[in-house]
mmCIF file of the C-alpha atoms, coordinates in Angstrom:
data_MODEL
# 
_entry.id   MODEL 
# 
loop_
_atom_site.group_PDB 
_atom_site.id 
_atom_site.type_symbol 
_atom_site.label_atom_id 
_atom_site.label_alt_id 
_atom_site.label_comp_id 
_atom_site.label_asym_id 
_atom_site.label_entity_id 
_atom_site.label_seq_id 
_atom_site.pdbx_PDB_ins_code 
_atom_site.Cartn_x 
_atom_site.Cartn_y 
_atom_site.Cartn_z 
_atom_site.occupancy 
_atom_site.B_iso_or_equiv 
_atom_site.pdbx_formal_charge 
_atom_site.auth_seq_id 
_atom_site.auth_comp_id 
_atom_site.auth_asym_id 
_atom_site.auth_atom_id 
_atom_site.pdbx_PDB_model_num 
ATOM 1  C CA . UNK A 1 1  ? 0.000   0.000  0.000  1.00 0.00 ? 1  UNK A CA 1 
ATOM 2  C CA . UNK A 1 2  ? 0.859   3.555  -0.696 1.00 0.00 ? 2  UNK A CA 1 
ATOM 3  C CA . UNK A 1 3  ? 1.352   6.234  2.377  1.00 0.00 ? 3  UNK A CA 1 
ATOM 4  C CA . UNK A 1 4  ? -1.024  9.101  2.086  1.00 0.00 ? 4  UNK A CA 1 
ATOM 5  C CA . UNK A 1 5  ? -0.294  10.893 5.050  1.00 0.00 ? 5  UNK A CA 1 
ATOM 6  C CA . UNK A 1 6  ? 0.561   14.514 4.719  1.00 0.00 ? 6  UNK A CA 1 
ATOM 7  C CA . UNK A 1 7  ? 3.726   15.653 5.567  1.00 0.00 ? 7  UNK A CA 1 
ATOM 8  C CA . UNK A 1 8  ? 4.209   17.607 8.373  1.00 0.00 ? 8  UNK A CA 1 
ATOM 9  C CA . UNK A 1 9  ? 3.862   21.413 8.402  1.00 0.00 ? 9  UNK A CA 1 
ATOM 10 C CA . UNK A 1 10 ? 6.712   23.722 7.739  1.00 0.00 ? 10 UNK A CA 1 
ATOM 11 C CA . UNK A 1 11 ? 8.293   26.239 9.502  1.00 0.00 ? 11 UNK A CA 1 
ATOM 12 C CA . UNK A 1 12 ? 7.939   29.475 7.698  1.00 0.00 ? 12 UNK A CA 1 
ATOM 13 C CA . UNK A 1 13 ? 11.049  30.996 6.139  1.00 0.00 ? 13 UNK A CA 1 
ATOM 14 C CA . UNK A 1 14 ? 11.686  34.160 7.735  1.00 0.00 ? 14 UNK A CA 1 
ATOM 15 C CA . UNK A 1 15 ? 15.224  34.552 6.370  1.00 0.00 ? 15 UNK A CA 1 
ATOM 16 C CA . UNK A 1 16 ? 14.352  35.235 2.801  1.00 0.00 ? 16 UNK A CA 1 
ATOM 17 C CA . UNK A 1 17 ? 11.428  37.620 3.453  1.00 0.00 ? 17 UNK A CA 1 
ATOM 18 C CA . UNK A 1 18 ? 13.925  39.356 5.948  1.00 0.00 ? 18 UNK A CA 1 
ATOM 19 C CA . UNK A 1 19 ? 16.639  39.777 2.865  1.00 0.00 ? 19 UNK A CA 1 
ATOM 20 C CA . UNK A 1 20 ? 14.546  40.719 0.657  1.00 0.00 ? 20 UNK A CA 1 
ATOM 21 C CA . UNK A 1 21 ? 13.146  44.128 2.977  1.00 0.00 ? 21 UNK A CA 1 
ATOM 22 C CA . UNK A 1 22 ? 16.750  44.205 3.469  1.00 0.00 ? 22 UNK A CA 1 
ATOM 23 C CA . UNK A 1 23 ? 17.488  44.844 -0.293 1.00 0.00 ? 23 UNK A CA 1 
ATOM 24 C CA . UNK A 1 24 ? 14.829  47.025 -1.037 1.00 0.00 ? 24 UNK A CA 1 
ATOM 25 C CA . UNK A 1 25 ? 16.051  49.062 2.153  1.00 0.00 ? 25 UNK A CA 1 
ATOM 26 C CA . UNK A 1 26 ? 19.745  49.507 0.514  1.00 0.00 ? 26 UNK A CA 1 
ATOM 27 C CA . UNK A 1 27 ? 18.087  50.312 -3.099 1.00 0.00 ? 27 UNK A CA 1 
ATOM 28 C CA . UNK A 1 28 ? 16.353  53.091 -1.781 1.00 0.00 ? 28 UNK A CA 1 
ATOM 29 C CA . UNK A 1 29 ? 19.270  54.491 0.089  1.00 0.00 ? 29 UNK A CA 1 
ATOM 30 C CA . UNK A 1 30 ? 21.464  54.240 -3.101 1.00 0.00 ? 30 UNK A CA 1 
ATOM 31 C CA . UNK A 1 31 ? 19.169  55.254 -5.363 1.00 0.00 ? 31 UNK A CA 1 
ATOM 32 C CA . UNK A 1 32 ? 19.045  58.634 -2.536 1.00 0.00 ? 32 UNK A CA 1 
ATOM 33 C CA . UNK A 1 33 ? 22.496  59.266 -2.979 1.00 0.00 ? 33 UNK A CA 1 
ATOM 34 C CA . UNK A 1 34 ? 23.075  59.401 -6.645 1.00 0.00 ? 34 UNK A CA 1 
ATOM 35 C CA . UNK A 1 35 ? 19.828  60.876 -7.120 1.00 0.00 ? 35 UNK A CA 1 
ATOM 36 C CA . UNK A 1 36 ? 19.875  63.589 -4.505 1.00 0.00 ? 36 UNK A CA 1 
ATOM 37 C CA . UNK A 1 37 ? 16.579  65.435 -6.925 1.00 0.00 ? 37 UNK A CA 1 
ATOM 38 C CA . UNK A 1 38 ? 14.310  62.487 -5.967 1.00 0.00 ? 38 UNK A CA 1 
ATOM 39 C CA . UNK A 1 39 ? 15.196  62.839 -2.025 1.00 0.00 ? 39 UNK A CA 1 
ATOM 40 C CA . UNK A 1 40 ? 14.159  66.650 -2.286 1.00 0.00 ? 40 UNK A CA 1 
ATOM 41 C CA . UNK A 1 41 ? 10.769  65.205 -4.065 1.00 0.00 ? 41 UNK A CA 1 
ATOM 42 C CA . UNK A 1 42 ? 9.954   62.700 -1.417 1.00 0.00 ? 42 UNK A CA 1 
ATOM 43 C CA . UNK A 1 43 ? 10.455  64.988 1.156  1.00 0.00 ? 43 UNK A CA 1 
ATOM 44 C CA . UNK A 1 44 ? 8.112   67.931 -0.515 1.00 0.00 ? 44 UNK A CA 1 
ATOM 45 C CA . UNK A 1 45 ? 5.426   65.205 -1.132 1.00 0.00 ? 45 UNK A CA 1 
ATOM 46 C CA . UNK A 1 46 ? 5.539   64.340 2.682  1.00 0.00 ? 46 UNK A CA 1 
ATOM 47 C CA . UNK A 1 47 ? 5.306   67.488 3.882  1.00 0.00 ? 47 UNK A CA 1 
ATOM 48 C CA . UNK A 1 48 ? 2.115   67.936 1.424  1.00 0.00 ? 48 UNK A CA 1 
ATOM 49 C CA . UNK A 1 49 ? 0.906   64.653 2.931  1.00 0.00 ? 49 UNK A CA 1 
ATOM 50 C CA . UNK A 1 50 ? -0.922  66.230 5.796  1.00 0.00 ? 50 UNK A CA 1 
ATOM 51 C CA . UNK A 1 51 ? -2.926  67.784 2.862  1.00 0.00 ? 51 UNK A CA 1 
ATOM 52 C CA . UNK A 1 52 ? -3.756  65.456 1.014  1.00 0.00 ? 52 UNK A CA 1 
ATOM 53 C CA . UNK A 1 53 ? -4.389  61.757 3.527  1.00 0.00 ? 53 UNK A CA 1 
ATOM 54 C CA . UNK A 1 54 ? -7.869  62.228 2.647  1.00 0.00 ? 54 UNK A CA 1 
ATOM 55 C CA . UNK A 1 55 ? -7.082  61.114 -0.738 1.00 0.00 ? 55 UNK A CA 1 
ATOM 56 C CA . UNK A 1 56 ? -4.928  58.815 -0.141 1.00 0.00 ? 56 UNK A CA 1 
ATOM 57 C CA . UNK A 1 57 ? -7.179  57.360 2.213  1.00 0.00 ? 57 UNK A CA 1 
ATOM 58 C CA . UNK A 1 58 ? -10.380 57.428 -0.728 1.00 0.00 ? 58 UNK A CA 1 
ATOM 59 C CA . UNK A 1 59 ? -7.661  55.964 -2.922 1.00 0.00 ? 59 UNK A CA 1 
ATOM 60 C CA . UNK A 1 60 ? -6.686  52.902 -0.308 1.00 0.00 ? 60 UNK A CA 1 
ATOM 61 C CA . UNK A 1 61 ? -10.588 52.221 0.114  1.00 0.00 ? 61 UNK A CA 1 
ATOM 62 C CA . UNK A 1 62 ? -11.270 52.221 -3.639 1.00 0.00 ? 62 UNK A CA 1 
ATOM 63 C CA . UNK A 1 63 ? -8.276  49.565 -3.975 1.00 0.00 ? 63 UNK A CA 1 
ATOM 64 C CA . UNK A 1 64 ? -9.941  47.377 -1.096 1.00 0.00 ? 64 UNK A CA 1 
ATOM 65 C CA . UNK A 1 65 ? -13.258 47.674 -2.507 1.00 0.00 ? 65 UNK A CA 1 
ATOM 66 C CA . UNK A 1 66 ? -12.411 46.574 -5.754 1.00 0.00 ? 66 UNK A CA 1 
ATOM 67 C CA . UNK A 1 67 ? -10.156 43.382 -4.902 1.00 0.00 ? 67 UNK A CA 1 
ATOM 68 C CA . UNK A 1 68 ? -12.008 42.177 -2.190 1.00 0.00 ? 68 UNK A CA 1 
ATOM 69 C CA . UNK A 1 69 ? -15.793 43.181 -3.106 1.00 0.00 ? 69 UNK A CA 1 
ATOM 70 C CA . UNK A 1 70 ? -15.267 42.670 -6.947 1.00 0.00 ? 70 UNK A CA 1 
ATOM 71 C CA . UNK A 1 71 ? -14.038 39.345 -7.229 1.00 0.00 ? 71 UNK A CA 1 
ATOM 72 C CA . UNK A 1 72 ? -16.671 36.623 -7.749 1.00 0.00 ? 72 UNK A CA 1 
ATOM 73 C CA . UNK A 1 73 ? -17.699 34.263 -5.210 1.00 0.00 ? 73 UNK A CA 1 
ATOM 74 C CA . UNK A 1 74 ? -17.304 30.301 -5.730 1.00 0.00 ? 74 UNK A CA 1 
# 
C-alpha cells in the first residue's frame, strides 16, 4: 500500500522575506544618494501629505473595494 499521510507542516522561512526588505532598504538608500533630486521630491510630497491623507485614504478604500468586493464568489 501507498502512504497518504501529509507531511508535516513547515516552519515558515523568515530569512528570505527578511533579505529581501533588506534589499529594497539599501536600493532606496542608493538610489538617494546618486539621485539627490528624488530625495528633495519625497520629502516635498511628505510634507504635502498632511494635505492630502484624505485622498490617499479614498484611494486605499477604492483599492480594497475593488479586490475584495469585486471578485466573484465560488
Amino acid at each position: 500500500m501507498r502512504n497518504v499521510t501529509p507531511p508535516p507542516p513547515r516552519a515558515p522561512r523568515k530569512f528570505p522575506a527578511a533579505l529581501a526588505w533588506t534589499g529594497v532598504a539599501a536600493l532606496v538608500v542608493v538610489l538617494c544618494v546618486l539621485f539627490p533630486r528624488v530625495l528633495a521630491f519625497v520629502e516635498l510630497a511628505a510634507r504635502e501629505l498632511r494635505y492630502f491623507w484624505w485622498l490617499i485614504l479614498l484611494v486605499v478604500l477604492a483599492g480594497y473595494f475593488f479586490f475584495f468586493f469585486g471578485r466573484k464568489k465560488p
